[in-house]
C-alpha positions in Angstrom: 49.6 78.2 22.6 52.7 76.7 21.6 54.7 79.6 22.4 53.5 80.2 25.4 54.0 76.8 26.8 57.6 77.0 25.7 57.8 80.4 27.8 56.2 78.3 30.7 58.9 75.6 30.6 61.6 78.0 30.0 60.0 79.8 33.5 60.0 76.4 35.2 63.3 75.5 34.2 65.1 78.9 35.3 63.4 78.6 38.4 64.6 75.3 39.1 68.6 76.1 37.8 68.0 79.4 40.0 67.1 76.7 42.9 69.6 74.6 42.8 72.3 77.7 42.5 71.2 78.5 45.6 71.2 75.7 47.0 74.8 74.6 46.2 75.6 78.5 47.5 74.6 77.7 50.5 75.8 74.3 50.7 79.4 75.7 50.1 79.2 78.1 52.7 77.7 75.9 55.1 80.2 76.6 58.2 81.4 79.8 56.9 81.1 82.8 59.9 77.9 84.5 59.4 77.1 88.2 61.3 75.5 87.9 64.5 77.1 84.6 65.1 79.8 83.2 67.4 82.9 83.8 66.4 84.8 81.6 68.8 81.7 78.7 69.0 83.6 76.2 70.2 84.1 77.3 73.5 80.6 76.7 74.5 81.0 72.7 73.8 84.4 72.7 75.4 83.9 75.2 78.2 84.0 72.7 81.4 87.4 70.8 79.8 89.3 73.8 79.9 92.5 73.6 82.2 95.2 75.7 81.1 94.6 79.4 79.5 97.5 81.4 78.1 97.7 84.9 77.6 100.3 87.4 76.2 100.7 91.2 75.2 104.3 92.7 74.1 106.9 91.0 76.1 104.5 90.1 79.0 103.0 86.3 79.5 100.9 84.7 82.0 99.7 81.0 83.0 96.6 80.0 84.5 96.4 76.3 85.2 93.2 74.6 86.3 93.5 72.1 89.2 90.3 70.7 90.8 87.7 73.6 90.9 90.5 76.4 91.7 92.4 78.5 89.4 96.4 78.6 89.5 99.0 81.3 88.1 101.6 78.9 87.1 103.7 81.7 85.7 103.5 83.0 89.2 104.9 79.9 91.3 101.7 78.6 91.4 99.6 81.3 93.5 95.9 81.0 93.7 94.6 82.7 91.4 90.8 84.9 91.2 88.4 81.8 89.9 85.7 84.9 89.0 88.7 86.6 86.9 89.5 83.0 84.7 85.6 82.6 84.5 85.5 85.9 83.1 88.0 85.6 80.3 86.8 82.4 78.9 82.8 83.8 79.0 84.3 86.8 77.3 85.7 84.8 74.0 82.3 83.0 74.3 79.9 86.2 73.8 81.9 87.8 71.0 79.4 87.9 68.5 80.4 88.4 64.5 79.3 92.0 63.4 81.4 92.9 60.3 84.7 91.2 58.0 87.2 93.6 57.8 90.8 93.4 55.8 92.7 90.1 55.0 95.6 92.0 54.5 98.9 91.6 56.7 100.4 94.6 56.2 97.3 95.9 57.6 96.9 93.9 60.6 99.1 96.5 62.6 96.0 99.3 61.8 94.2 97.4 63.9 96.4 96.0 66.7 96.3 92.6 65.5 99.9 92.2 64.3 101.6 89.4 66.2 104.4 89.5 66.5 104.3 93.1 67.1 106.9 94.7 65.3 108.6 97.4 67.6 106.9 100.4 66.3 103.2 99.0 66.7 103.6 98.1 70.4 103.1 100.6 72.8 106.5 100.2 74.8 105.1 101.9 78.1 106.4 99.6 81.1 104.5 97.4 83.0 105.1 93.8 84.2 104.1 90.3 84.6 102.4 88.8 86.7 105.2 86.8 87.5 107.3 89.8 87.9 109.2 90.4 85.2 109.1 94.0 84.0 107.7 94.0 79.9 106.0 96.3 77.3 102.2 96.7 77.5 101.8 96.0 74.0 98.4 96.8 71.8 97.8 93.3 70.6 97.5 90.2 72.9 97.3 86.6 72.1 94.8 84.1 74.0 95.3 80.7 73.9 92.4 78.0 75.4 93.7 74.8 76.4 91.7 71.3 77.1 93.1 69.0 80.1 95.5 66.4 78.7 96.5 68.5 75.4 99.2 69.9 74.1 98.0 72.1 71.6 95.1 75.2 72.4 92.1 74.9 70.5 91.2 77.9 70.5 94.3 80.5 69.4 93.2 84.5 68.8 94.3 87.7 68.6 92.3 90.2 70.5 93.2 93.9 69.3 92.0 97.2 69.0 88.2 98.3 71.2 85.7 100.5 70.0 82.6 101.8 71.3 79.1 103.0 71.2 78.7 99.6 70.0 81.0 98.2 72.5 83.5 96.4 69.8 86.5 95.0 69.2 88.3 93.8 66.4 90.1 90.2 66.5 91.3 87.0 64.3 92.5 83.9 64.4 96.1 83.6 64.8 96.6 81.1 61.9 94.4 83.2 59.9 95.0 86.7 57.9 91.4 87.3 57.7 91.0 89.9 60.7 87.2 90.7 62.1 84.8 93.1 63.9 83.0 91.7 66.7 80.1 93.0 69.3 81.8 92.8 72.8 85.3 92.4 74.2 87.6 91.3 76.2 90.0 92.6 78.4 93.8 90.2 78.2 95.2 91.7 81.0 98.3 90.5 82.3 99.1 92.7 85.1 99.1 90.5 88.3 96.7 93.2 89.9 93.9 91.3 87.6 94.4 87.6 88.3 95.4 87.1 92.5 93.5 89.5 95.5 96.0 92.4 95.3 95.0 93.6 98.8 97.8 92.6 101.4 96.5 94.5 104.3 93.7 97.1 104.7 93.8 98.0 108.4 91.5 100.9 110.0 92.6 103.8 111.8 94.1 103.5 115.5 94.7 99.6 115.2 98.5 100.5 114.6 100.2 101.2 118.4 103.9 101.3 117.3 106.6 101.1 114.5 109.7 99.7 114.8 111.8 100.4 111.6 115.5 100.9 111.0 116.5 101.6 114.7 113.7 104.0 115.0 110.6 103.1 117.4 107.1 105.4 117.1 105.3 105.0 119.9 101.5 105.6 119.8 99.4 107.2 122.5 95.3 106.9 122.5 93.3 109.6 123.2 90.1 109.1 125.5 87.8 109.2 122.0 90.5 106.1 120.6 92.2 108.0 118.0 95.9 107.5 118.1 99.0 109.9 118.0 102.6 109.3 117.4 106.0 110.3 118.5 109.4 109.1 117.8 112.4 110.0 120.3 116.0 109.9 118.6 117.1 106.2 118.8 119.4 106.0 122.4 121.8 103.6 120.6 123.9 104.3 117.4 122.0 103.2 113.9 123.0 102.2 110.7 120.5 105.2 109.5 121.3 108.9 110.8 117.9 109.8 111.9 117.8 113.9 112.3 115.0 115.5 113.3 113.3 115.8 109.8 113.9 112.6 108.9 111.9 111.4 112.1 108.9 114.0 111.9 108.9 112.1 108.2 108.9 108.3 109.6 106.1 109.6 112.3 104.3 111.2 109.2 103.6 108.1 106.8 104.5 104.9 108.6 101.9 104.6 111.0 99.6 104.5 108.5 101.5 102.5 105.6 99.6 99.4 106.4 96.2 101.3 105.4 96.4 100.4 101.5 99.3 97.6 101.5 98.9 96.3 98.0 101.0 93.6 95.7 102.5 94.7 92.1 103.9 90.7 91.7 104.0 87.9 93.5 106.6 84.5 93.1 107.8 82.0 95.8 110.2 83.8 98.2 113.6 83.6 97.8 115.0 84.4 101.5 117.9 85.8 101.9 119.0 88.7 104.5 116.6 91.8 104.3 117.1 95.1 103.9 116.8 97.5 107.5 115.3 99.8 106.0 112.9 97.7 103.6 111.6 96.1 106.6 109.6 98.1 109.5 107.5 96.1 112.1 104.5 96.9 113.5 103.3 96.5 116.6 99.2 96.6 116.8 95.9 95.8 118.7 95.7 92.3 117.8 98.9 91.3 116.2 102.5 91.7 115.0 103.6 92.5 111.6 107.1 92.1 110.7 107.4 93.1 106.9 111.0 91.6 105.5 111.9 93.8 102.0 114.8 93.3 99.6 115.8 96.0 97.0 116.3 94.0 93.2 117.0 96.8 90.9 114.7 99.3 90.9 111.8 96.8 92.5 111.1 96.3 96.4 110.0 92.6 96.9 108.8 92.0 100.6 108.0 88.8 102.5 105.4 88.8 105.7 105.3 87.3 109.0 102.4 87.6 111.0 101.7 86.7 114.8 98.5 87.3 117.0 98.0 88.0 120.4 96.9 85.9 123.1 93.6 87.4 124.6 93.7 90.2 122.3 90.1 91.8 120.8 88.2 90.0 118.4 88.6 90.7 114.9 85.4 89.4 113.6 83.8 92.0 116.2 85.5 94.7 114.4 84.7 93.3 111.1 81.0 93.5 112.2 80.7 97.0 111.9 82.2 97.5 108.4 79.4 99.9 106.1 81.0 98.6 103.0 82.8 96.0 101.6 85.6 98.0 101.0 86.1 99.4 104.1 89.3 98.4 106.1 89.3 95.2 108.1 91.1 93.6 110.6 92.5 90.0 109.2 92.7 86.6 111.7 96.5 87.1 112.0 96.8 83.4 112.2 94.5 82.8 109.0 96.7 85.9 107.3 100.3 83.8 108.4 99.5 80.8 107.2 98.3 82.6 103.8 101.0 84.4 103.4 104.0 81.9 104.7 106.0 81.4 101.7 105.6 83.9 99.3 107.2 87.1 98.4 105.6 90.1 97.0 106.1 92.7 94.7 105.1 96.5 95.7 104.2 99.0 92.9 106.6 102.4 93.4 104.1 104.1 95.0 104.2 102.2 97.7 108.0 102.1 98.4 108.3 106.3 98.4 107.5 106.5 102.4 110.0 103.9 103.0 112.3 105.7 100.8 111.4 109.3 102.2 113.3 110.1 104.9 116.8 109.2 103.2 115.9 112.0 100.5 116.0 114.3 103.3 119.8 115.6 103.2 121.8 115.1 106.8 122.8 118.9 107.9 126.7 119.1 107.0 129.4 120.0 110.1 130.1 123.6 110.7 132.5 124.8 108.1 131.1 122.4 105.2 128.8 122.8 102.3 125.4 121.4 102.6 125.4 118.5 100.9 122.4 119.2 97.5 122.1 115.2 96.3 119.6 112.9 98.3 121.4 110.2 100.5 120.3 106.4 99.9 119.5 104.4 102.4 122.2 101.8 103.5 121.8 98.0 102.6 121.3 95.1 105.7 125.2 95.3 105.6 125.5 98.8 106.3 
């Protein structure tokens, strides 16, 4: 009996150190990341307060500044910015959900994309740019930072890097912190400006063009009795700083009509002014409006300015508007709406944009009588000839 009362107590008592082992195991973990948890949980506490989000990837940056209910991109002079886009990048952090520890290694970080910096070799150096601009390298890591209103340091500060899917995944850490994770979800840090403002300029239909005056060249459109439009250009009656030959017109008549169609920003910053380039800068004459489009060449980028001006009695837009199918189908803008929008500001436009502006002068000019043809594409001429 003895004995097995000892074997009793002896039970009892490992039970009880067993207990309180686990106990103080949990106790000293209490707070530690656990899988299917938030890995960023203090956003959902501080959501509402947050004013100012940072985001960068290789040698790009962008600024987003909170002011009232909308959504700024101080890195871009301040221009309005998508409030659905902000929204989505802060929800984003929010949902990532803790699914597996990976290395606390720093020479491993760059396996994963989570370097930062990233050291020349783990960046992938394919251009892109800013959303203020400024050309930079696309980078594979990026670097969030959430800030409250009124601080000066972010509280929250993370490295987003490599995605993975089938689960949709992604793995990220703390930037103060070698310990790097897996998480369910991801986010997209994007800093092309494409992402953050309404990239569409302009999106007219077809026929609402009726002339283009560009460069000392003037296309003239004629309707047809079903509406649809045609175009012409004669040879300009007074000298130009442009030689316009006759292929070099059937190419203006070709694409500018229709340039308008899908007029789209790469960038956007306060404009700068100065004298624009002739043959940056065509103006269209149309149903309802004017549009005088102002370009300057910086480099190898075409920044353009726009001035807008309705006309009196002219159709209603909203009538035309009325009949869109979908919401991506072109549209005729308030011109006066679209003026004061746009008063101020320059834009960027991405190369493919510039090539019908830039097509005619690769046309060469036929050489005089007696001279070789000349092989290398002309340039257009600057505003000072």
């Amino acid at each position: 009996m003895k004995h097995k009362a000892l074997l009793a107590v002896v039970a009892v008592a490992a039970v009880a150190v067993g207990g309180a082992y686990v106990a103080l195991s949990r106790g000293s973990g209490a707070g530690a990341p656990q899988a299917g948890g938030p890995f960023l949980p203090e956003i959902a506490a501080k959501s509402a307060a947050i004013a100012r989000i940072e985001i960068e990837r290789g040698a790009g940056r962008i600024e987003l500044v909170k002011e009232g209910d909308a959504w700024k991109l101080a890195s871009s002079d301040g221009y309005p910015a998508r409030f659905e886009e902000a929204k989505a990048i802060v929800s984003g952090l929010s949902t990532l959900k803790i699914d597996q520890k990976m290395t606390a290694r720093k020479e491993r970080h760059a396996d994963l994309a989570l370097a930062w910096p990233e050291a020349a070799g783990d960046a992938n150096t394919a251009g892109s740019s800013s959303a203020a601009g400024g050309p930079s390298a696309a980078g594979r890591a990026a670097r969030v930072r959430l800030y409250e209103a009124g601080t000066s340091e972010p509280f929250v500060d993370v490295i987003l890097g490599e995605e993975r899917a089938n689960p949709r995944a992604q793995f990220v850490r703390k930037t103060a912190d070698d310990q790097t994770w897996r998480v369910l979800g991801s986010v997209l840090a994007d800093i092309e400006a494409r992402r953050w403002v309404e990239a569409e300029l302009a999106t007219l239909p077809e026929n609402e063009v009726t002339a283009v005056r560009w460069n000392g060249l003037e296309i003239k459109g004629t309707a047809a009795e079903d509406g649809k439009m045609s175009y012409a250009a004669d040879a300009p009656s007074a000298p130009t700083a442009f030689e316009w030959t006759d292929a070099r017109r059937l190419a203006a008549v070709r694409t500018m009509p229709s340039w308008l169609s899908r007029l789209e920003l790469d960038g956007v910053r306060k404009a700068k002014g100065g004298e624009p380039d002739p043959a940056l800068s065509p103006e269209f004459e149309m149903v309802r409006g004017t549009l005088k489009v102002r370009g300057v060449r910086e480099g190898a980028e075409v920044w353009i300015s726009l001035e807008a001006t309705p006309k009196d009695g002219a159709p209603s837009a909203a009538e035309i508007n009325a009949k869109k199918k979908f919401p991506g189908d072109p549209f005729v803008p308030d011109w006066k709406d679209f003026a004061a929008k746009h008063a101020g500001w320059e834009y960027r436009l991405p190369s493919w944009k510039t090539t019908p502006l830039d097509e005619p002068a690769t046309i060469p000019v036929a050489a005089p009588e007696g001279e070789p043809d000349p092989t290398a594409p002309t340039q257009l001429p600057s505003a000072g000839g």
